[in-house]
N, C-alpha and C positions, 0 to 999 in steps of 0.2 A: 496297359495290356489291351489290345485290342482282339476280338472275336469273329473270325471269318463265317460269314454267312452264305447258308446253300440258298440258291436262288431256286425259287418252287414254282412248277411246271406244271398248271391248270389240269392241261391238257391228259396228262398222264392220270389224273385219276378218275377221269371220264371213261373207262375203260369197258363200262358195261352200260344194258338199258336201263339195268336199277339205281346204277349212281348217273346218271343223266336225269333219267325221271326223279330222282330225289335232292339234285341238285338246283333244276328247275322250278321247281314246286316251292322251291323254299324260296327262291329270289323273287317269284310270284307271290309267295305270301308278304314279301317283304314289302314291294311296292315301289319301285324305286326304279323307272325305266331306263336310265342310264344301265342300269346294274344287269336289266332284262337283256340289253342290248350286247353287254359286254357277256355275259353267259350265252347265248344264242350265237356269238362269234366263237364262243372257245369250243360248244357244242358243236359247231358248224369245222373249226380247225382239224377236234378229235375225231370225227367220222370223214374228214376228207373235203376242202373246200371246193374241188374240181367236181365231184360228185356232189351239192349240196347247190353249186351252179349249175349244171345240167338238170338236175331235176326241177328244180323252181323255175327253171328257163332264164336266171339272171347272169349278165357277168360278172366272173368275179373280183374284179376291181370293184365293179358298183357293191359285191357282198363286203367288202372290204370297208366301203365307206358308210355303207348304211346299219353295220353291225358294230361300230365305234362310240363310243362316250359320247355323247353332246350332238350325234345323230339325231336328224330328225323324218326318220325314213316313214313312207306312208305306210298305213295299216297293212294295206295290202302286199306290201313287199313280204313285212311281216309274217302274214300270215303263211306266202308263200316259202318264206326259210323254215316255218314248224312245220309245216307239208312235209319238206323235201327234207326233214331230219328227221319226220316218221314220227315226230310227238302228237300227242289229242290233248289238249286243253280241256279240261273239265269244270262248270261252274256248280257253285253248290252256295246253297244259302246259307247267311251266318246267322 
């Protein structure tokens, strides 16, 4: 007997700023920049890659390569896709 499986679609439950900001938060608490990278792309897909290139002023082939697994994009590309997705990093002490 085998069981067909629905393939799950990131993107769709990114649907609001509260599950972005709450989806972020948590893979920041995680720690694990692969994982930073791959959520900052699917953030970056659900709000629109065309618009997510235009604002940062990147192209989107290079958002494409620098937002993948095993990425090793510079801080400042970085910081320019949280810019241009309209998120604030917050630090706080533990």
């Amino acid at each position: 007997m085998t069981e067909k499986l629905l393939s799950f679609d990131m993107m769709s439950l990114l649907d609001t700023d509260e599950a972005i900001n709450e989806y972020l938060s948590q893979v920041l608490e995680d720690g694990d920049s692969d994982e930073l990278l791959r959520a900052l792309g699917y953030v970056a897909k659900a709000r629109g890659m065309a618009m997510v290139a235009e604002r940062s002023g990147l192209g989107r082939e290079s958002l494409y390569k620098a937002l993948k697994p095993g990425a090793k994009p510079r801080f400042d590309t970085v910081l320019k896709v949280i810019r241009a997705l309209g998120v604030k990093l917050h630090a706080e002490a533990s």
